[in-house]
C-alpha positions in Angstrom: 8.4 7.0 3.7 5.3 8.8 4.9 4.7 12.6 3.4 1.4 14.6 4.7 0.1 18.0 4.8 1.1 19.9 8.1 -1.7 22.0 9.0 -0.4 22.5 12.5 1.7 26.2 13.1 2.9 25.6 16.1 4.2 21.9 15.4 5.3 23.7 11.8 7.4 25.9 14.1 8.6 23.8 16.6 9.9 22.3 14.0 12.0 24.9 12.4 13.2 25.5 16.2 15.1 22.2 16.0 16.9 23.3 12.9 20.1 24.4 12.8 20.2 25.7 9.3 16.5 27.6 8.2 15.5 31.1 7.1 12.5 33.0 7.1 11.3 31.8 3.7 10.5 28.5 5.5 8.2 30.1 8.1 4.3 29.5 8.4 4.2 33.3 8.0 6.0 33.4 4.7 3.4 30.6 3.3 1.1 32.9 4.5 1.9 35.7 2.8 2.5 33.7 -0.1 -0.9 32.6 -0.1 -2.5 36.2 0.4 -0.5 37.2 -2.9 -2.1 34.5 -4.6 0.3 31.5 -4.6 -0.3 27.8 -3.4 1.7 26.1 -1.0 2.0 22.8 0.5 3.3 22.3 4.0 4.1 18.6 3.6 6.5 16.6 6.4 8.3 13.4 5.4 
């Protein structure tokens, strides 16, 4: 298995389109946000 950063939004949510079961909380926005409060995310795909 192969797991790397995503640095892409669009192909982040593309992604999430092809999901049937996702919220908000998995959104590019929401790392976003999370960031601007202070908080470090990853954005890894397998």
């Amino acid at each position: 298995m192969i797991i790397k950063e995503i640095n892409n939004k669009e192909a982040w949510e593309n992604f999430l389109l092809q999901c049937t079961e996702k919220t908000f909380l998995q959104s590019w926005n929401w790392g976003d946000f999370n960031e601007v409060m202070g908080e470090k995310i990853w954005r890894l795909g397998a």
